[in-house]
MARDO-17103 format. One record per residue: residue number from 1; x, y, z of N, C-alpha, C, O in turn. Coordinates in nm, 2 decimals, m for minus. Layout:
N
+-----+--------+---------+--------+---------+----------+--------+--------+---------+--------+--------+---------+--------+
:  nr : n_east : n_north :   n_up : ca_east : ca_north :  ca_up : c_east : c_north :   c_up : o_east : o_north :   o_up :
+-----+--------+---------+--------+---------+----------+--------+--------+---------+--------+--------+---------+--------+
: NUM :      X :       Y :      Z :       X :        Y :      Z :      X :       Y :      Z :      X :       Y :      Z :
...
+-----+--------+---------+--------+---------+----------+--------+--------+---------+--------+--------+---------+--------+
//
This chain:
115
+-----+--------+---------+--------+---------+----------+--------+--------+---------+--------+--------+---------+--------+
:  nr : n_east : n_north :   n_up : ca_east : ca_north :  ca_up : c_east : c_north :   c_up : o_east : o_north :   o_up :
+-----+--------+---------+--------+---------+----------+--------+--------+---------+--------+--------+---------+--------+
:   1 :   8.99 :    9.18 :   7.10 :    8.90 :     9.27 :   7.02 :   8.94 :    9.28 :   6.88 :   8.86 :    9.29 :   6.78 :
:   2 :   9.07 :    9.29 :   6.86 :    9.11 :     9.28 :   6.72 :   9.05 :    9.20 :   6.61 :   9.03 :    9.24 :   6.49 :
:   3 :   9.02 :    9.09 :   6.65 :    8.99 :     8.95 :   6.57 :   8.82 :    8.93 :   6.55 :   8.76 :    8.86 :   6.47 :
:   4 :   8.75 :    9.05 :   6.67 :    8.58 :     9.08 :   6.59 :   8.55 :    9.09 :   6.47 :   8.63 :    9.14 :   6.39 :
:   5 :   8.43 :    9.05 :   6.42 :    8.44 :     9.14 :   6.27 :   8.40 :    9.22 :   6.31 :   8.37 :    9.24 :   6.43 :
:   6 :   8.39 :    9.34 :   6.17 :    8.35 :     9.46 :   6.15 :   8.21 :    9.48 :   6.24 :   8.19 :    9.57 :   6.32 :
:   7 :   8.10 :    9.38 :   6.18 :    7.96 :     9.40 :   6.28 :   7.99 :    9.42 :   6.40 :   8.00 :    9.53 :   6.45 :
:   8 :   8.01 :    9.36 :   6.44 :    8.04 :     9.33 :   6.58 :   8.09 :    9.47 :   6.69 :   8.02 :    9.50 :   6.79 :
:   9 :   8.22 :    9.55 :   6.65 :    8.27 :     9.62 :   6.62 :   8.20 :    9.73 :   6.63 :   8.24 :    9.82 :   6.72 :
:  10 :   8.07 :    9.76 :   6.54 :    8.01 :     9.85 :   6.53 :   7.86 :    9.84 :   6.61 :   7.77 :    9.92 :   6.63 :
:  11 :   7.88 :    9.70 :   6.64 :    7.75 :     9.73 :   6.78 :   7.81 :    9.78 :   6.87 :   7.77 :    9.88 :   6.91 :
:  12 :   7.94 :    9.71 :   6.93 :    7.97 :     9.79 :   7.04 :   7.98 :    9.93 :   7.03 :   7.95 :   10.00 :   7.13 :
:  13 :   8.03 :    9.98 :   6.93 :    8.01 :    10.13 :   6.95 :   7.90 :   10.16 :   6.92 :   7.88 :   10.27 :   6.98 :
:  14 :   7.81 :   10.13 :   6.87 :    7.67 :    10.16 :   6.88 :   7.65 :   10.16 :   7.11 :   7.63 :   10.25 :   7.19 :
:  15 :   7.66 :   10.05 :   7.11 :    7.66 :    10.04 :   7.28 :   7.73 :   10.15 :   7.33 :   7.66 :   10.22 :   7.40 :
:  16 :   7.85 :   10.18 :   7.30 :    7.96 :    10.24 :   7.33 :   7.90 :   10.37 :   7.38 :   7.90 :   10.40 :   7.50 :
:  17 :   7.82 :   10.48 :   7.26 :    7.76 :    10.57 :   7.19 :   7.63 :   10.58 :   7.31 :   7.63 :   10.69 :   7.37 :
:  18 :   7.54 :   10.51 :   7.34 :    7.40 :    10.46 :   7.36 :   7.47 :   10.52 :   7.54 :   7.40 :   10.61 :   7.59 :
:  19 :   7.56 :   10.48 :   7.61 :    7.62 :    10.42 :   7.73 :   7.66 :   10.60 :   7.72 :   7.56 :   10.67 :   7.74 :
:  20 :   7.73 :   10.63 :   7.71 :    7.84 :    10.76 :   7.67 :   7.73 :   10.89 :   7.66 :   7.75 :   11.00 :   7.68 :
:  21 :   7.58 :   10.82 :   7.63 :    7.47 :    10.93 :   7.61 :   7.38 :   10.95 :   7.76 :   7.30 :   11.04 :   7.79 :
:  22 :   7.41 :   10.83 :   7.84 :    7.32 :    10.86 :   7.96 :   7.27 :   10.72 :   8.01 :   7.22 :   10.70 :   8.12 :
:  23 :   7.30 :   10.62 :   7.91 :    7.19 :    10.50 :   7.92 :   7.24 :   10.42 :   8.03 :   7.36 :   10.37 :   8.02 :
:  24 :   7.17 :   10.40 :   8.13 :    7.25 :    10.28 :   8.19 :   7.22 :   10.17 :   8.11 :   7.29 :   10.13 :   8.02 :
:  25 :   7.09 :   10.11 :   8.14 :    7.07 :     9.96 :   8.10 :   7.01 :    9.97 :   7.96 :   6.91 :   10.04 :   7.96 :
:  26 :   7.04 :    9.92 :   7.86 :    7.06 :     9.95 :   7.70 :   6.94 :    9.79 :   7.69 :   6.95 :    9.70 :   7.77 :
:  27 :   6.84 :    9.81 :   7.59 :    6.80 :     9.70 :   7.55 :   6.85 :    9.65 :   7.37 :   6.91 :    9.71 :   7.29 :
:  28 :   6.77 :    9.50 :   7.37 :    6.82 :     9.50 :   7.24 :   6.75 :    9.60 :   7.13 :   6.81 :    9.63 :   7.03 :
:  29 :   6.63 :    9.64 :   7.14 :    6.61 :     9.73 :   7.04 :   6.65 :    9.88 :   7.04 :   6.63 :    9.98 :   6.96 :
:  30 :   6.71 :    9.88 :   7.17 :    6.80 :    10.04 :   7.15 :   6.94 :   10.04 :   7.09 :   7.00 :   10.13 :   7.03 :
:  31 :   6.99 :    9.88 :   7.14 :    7.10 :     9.86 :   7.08 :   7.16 :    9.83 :   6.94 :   7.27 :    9.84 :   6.88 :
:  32 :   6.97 :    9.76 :   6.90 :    6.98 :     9.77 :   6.68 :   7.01 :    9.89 :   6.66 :   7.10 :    9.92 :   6.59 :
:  33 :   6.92 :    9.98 :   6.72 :    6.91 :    10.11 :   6.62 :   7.03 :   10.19 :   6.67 :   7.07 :   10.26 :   6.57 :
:  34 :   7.11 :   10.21 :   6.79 :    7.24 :    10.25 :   6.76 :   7.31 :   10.15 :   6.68 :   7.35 :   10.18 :   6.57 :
:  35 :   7.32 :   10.05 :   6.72 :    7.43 :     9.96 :   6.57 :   7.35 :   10.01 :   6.41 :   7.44 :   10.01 :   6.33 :
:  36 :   7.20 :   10.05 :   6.35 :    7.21 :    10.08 :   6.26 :   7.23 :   10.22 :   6.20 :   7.24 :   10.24 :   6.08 :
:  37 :   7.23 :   10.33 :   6.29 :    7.29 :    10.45 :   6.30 :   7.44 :   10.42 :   6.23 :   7.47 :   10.45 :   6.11 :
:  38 :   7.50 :   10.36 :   6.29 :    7.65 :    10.38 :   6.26 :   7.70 :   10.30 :   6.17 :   7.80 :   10.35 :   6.11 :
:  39 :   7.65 :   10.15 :   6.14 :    7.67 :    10.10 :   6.00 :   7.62 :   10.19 :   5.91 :   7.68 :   10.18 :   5.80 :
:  40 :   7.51 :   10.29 :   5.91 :    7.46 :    10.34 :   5.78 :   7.57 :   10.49 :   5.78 :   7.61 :   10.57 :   5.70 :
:  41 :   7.58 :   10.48 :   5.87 :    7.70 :    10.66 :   5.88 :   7.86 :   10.58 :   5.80 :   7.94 :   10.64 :   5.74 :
:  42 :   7.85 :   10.46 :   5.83 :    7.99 :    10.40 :   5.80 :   7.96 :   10.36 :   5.66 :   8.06 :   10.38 :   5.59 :
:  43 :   7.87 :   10.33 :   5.60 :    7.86 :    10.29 :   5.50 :   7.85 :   10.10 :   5.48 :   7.91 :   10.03 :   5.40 :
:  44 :   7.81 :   10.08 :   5.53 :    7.83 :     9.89 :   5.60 :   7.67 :    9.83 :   5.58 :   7.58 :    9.87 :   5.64 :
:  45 :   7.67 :    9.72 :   5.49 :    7.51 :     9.70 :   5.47 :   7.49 :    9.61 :   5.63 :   7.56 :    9.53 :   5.69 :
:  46 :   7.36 :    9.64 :   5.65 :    7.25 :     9.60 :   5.78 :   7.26 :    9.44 :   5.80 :   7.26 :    9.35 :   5.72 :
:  47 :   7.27 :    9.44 :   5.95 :    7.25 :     9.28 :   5.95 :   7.10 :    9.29 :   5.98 :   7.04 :    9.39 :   5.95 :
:  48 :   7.04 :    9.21 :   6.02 :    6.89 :     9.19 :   6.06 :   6.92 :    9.20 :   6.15 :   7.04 :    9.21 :   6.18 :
:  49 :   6.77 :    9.23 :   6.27 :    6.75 :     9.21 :   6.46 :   6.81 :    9.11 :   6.52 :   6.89 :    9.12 :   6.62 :
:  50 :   6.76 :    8.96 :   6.43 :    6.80 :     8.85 :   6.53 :   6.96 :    8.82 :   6.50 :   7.03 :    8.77 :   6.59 :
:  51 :   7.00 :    8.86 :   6.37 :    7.19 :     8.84 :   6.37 :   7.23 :    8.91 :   6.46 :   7.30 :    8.86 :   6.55 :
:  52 :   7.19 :    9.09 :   6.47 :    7.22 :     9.14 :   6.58 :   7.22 :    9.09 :   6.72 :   7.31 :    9.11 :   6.80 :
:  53 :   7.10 :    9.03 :   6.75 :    7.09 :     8.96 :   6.86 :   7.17 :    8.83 :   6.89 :   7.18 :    8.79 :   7.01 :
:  54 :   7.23 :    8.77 :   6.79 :    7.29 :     8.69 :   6.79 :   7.45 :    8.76 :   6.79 :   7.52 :    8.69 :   6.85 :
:  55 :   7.50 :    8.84 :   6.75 :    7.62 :     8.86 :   6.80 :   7.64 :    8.96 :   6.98 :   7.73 :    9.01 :   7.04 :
:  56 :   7.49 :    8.96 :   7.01 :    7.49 :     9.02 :   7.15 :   7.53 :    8.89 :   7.26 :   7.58 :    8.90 :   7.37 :
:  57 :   7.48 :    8.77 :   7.18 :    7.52 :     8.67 :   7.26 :   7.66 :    8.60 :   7.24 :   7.73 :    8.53 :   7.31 :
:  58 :   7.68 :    8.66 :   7.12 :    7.90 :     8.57 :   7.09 :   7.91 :    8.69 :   7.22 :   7.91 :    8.66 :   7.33 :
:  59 :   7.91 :    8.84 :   7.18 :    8.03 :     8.91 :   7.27 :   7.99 :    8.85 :   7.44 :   8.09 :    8.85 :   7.52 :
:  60 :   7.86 :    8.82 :   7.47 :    7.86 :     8.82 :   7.60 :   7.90 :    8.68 :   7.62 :   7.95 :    8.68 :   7.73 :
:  61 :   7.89 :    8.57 :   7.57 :    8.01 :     8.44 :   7.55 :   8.15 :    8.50 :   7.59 :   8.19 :    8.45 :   7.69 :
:  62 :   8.20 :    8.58 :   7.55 :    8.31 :     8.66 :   7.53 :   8.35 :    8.79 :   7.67 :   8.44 :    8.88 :   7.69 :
:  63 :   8.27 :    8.75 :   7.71 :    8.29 :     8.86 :   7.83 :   8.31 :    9.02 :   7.83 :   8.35 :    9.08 :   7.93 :
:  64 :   8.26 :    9.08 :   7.68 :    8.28 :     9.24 :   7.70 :   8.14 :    9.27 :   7.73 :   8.12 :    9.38 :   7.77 :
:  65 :   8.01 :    9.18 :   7.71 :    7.93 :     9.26 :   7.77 :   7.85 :    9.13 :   7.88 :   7.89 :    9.02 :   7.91 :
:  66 :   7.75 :    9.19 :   7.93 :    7.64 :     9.09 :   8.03 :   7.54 :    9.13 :   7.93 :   7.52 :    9.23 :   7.87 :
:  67 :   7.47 :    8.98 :   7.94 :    7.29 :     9.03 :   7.87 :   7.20 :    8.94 :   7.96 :   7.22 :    8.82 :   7.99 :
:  68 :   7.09 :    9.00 :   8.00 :    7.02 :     8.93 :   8.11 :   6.91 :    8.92 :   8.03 :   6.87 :    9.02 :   7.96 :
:  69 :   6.84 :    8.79 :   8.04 :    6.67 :     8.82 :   7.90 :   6.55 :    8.87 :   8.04 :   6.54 :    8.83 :   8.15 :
:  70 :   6.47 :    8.98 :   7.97 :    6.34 :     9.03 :   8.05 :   6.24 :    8.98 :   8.00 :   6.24 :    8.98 :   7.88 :
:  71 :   6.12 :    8.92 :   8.07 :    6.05 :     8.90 :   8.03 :   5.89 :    9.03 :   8.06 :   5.80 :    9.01 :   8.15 :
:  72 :   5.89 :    9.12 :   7.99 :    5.79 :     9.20 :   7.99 :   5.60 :    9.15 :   7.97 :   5.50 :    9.22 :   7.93 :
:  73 :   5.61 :    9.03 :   8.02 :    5.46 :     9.01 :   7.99 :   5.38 :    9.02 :   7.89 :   5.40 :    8.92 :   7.82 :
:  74 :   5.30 :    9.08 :   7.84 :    5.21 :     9.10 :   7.71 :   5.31 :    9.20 :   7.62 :   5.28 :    9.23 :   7.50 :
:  75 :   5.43 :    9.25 :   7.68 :    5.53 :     9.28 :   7.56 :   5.62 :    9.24 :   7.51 :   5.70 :    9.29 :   7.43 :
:  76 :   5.62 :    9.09 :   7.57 :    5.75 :     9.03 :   7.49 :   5.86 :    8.98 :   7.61 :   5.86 :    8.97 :   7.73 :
:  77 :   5.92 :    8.96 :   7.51 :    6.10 :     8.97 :   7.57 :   6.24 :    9.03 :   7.52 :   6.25 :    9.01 :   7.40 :
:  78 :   6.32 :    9.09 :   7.58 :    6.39 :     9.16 :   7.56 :   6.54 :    9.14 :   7.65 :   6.54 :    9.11 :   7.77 :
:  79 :   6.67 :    9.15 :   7.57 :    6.77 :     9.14 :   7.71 :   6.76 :    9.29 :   7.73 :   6.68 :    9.37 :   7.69 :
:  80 :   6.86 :    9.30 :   7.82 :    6.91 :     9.39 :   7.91 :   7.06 :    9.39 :   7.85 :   7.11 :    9.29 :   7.79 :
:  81 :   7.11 :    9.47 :   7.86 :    7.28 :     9.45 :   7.80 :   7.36 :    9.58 :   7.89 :   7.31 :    9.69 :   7.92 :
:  82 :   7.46 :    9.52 :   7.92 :    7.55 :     9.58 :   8.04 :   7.69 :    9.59 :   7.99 :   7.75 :    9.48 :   7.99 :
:  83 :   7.77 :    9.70 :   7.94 :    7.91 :     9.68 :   7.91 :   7.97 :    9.61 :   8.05 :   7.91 :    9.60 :   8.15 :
:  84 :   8.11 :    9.53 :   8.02 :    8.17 :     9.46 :   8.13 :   8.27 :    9.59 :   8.14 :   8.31 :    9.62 :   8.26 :
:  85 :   8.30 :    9.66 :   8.06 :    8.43 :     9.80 :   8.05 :   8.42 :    9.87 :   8.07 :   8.30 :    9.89 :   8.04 :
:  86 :   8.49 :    9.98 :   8.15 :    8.42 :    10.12 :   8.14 :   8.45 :   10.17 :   7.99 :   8.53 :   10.13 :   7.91 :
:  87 :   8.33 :   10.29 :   7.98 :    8.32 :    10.31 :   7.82 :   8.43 :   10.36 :   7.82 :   8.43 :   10.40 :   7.70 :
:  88 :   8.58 :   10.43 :   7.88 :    8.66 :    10.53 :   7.88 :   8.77 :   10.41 :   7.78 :   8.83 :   10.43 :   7.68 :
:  89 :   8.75 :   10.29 :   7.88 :    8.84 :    10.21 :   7.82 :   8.80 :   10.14 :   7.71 :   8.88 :   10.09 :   7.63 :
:  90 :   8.66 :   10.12 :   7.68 :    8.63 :    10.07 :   7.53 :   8.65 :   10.17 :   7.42 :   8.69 :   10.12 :   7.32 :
:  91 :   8.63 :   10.30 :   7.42 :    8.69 :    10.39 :   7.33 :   8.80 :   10.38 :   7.30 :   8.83 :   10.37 :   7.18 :
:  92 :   8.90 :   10.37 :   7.40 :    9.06 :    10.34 :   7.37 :   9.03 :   10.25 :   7.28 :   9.03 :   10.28 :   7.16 :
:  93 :   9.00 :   10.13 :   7.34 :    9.04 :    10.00 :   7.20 :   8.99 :   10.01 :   7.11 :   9.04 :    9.95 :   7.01 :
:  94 :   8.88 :   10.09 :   7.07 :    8.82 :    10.09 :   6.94 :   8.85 :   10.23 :   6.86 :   8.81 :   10.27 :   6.75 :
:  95 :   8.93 :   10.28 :   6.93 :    9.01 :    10.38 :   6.89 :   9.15 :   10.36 :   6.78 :   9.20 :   10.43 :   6.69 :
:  96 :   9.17 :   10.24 :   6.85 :    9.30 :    10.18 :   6.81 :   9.26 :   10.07 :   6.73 :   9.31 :    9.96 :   6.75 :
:  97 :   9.16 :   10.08 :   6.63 :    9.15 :    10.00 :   6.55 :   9.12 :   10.08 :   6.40 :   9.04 :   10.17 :   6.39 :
:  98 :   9.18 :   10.03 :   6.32 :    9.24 :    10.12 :   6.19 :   9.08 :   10.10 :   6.13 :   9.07 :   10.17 :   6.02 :
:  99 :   8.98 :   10.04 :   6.16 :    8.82 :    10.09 :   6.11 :   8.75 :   10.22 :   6.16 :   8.66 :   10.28 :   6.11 :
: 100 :   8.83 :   10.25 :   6.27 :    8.74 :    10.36 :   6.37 :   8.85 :   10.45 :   6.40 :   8.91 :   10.43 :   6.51 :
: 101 :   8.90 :   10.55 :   6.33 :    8.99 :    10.71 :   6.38 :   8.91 :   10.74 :   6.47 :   8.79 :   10.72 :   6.46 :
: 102 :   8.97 :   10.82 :   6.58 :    8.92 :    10.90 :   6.70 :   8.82 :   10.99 :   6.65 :   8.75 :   11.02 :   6.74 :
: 103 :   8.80 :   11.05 :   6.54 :    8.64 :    11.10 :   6.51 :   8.57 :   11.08 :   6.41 :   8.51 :   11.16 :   6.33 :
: 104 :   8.57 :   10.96 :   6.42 :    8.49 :    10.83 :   6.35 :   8.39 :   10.82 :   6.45 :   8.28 :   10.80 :   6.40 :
: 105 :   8.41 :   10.82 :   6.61 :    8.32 :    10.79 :   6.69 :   8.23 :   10.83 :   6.75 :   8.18 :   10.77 :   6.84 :
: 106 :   8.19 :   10.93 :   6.70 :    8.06 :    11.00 :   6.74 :   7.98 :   10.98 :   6.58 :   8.02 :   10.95 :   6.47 :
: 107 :   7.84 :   11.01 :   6.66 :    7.72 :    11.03 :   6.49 :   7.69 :   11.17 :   6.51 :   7.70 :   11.23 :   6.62 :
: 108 :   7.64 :   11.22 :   6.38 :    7.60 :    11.37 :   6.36 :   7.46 :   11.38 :   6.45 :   7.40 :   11.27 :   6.43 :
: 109 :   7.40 :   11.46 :   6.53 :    7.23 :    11.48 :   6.56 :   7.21 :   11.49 :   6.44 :   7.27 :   11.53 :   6.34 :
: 110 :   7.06 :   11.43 :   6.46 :    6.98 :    11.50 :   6.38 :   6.90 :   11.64 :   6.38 :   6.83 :   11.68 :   6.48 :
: 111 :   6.92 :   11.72 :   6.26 :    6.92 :    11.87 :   6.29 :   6.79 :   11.89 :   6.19 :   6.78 :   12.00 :   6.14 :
: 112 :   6.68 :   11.78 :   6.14 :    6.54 :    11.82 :   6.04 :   6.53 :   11.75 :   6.11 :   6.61 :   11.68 :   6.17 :
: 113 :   6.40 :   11.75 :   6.11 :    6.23 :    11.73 :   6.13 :   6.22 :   11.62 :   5.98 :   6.20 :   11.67 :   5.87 :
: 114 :   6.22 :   11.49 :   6.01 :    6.09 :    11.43 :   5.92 :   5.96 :   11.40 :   5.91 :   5.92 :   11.32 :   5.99 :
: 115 :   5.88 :   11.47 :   5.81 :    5.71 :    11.45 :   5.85 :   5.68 :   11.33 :   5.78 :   5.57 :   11.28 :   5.79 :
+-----+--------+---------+--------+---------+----------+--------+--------+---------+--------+--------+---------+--------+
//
């Protein structure tokens, strides 16, 4: 995990975050927008959807996560994404990485209303 880049890094805790809130099975568009929550809280410019989607496929090369593709019919397609870790023990490691202090890892709610 050490040798991830930074993106990378911050999807999983995006997953991490997404998983830790209730989610079982995370798609990739729940999984951009937690990864873009937390690059923008971190201060980290945006990759696009499909780089994103493309580093959903290095880590699952990589065995920290499973991604299964759905095919929704007249909506497309979409994976499925499955941590391989329990999140108790992916916190640790990304705890222990000098980009992420132990309360670094949460995001603020949102407390306004935008109209």
């Amino acid at each position: 995990m050490r040798t991830l880049p930074v993106q990378s890094k911050l999807l999983l805790l995006g997953l991490l975050l997404l998983v830790e809130g209730g989610e079982e099975r995370v798609t990739t568009g729940q999984a951009y927008e937690a990864y873009r929550r937390v690059a923008l809280q971190k201060g980290v410019d945006l990759l696009t959807p499909r780089r994103v989607s493309d580093l959903l496929s290095e880590l699952d090369m990589l065995g920290v996560v499973t991604t299964k593709i759905l095919n929704t019919g007249r909506y497309g397609r979409t994976k499925e994404i499955l941590l391989n870790l329990p999140p108790s023990q992916l916190r640790r490691i990304l705890e222990g990485e000098a980009a992420f202090p132990p309360a670094s890892l949460s995001l603020p709610r949102q407390t306004k209303l935008f109209w």
